[in-house]
C-alpha positions as CSV (number, residue, x, y, z in Angstrom):
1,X,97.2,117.2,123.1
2,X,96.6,116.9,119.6
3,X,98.0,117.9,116.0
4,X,96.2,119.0,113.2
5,X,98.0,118.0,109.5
6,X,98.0,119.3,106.0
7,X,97.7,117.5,102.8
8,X,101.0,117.5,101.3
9,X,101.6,120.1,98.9
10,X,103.8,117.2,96.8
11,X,100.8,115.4,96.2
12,X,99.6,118.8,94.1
13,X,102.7,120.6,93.2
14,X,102.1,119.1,89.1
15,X,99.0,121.1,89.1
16,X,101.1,124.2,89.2
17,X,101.4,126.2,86.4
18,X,99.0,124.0,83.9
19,X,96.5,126.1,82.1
20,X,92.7,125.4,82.8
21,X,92.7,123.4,80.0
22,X,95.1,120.6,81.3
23,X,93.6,121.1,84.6
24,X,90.2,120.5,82.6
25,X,91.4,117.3,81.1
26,X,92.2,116.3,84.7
27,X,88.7,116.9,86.5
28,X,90.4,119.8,88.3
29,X,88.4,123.2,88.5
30,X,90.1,126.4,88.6
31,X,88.5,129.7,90.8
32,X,89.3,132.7,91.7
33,X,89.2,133.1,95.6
34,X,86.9,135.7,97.1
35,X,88.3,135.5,100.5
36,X,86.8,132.0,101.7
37,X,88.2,129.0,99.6
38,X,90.0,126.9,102.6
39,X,93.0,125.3,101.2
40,X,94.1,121.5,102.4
41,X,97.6,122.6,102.0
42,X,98.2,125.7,103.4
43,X,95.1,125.1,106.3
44,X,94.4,129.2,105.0
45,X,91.6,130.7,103.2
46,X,93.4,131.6,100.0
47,X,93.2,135.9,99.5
48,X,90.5,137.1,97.3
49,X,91.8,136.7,93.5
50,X,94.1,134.0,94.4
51,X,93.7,131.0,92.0
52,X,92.5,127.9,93.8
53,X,92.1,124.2,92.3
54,X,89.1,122.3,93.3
55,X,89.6,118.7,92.9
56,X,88.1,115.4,94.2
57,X,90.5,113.7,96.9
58,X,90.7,110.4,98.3
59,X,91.0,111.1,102.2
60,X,89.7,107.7,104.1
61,X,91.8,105.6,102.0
62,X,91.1,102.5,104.3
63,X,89.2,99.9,103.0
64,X,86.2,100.1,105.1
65,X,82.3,100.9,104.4
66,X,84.1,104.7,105.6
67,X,86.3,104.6,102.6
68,X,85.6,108.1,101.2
69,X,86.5,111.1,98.7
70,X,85.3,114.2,98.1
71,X,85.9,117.8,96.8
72,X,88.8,119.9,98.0
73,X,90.4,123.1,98.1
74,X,94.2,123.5,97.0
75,X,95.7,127.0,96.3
76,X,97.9,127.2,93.3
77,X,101.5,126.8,94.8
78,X,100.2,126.2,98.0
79,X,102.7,125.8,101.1
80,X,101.8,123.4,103.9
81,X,101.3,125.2,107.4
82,X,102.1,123.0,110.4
83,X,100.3,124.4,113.3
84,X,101.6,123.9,116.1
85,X,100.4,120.9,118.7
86,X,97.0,122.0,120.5
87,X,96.0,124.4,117.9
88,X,93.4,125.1,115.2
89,X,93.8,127.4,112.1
90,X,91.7,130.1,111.6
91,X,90.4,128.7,108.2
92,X,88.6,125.2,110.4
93,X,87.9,127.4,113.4
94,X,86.1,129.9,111.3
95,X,83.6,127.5,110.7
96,X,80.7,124.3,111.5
97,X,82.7,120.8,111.7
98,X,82.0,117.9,111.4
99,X,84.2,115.9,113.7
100,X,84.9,112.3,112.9
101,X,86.6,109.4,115.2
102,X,88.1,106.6,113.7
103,X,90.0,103.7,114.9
104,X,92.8,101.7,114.1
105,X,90.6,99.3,111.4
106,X,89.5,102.7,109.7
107,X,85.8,102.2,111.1
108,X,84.3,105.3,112.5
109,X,83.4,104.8,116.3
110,X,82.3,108.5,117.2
111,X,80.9,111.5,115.8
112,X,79.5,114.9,116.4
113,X,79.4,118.8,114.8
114,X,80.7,121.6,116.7
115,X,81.7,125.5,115.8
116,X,85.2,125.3,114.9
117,X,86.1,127.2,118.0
118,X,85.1,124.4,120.1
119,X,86.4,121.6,118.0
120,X,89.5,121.5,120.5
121,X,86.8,120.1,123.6
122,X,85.2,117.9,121.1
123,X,88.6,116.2,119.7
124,X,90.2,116.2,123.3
125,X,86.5,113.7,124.3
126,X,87.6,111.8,121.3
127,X,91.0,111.2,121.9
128,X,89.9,110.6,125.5
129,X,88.6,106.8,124.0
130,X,92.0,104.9,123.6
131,X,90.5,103.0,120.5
132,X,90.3,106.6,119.0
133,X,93.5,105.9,116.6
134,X,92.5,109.4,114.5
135,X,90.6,112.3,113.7
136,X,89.0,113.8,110.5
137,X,87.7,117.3,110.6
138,X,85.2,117.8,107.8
139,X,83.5,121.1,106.8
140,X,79.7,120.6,108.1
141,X,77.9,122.4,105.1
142,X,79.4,121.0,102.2
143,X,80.7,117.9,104.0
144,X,84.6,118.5,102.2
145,X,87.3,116.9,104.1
146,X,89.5,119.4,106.4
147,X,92.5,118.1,108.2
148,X,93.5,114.5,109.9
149,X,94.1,115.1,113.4
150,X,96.5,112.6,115.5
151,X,97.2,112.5,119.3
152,X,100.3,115.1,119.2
153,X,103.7,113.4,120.0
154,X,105.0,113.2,123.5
């Protein structure tokens, strides 16, 4: 079993309520959602008209060759969604993963795409490999960063 996480929404909460300006003077973009901006946060599509930040994030903090960042998602106020153990949102079901393995060293050890309705098979091989320590789920076509996924507690 395994457990898909959101970024937390305390790491973005001072972006709320800036103008685009501030956010500007930041390196944050501001858009207006047409149905299909996937927020880190919330693991949702934000709704068409929403305001949506798109900012550069550090999500393979680990001091490796791995060590990456890249653009992301949040919705404006966003509120973190905890699915519940064994399941995918809709928003990384929806579409073509990239599903990587990582160990405890932060080293990737396994890799492969699959449709995000078939990531669960994919990330239940993974896990299968006890040096699997943790997941990331990256969106295939633009390569952004998706969700951490962590064997689900006992």
């Amino acid at each position: 079993m395994f457990q898909i996480h959101p970024l937390s929404a305390v790491d973005f909460s001072s972006l709320n309520g800036l103008s685009d300006e501030a956010l500007a003077e930041r390196n944050v973009q501001v858009h207006i959602s047409d149905g299909g901006f996937p927020c880190r946060v919330s693991l949702a599509d934000a709704a068409e008209g929403e305001r949506v930040f798109l900012l550069n994030f550090e999500h393979q903090p680990g001091d490796t060759p791995y060590r990456s960042r890249h653009a992301i998602f949040v919705r404006e106020g966003a509120v973190e969604s905890h699915p519940e153990a064994g399941s995918i949102p809709s928003s990384i079901a929806s579409r073509l993963l990239s599903v990587r393995a990582f160990d405890a060293e932060h080293e990737m050890i396994d890799a492969d795409i699959t449709d995000g309705s078939e990531a669960s098979d994919l990330i239940s091989t993974f896990f299968a490999n006890p040096k699997v320590d943790y997941i990331h789920l990256h969106y295939a076509r633009r390569g952004c960063f998706a969700a951490k996924v962590t064997r689900a507690a006992a």
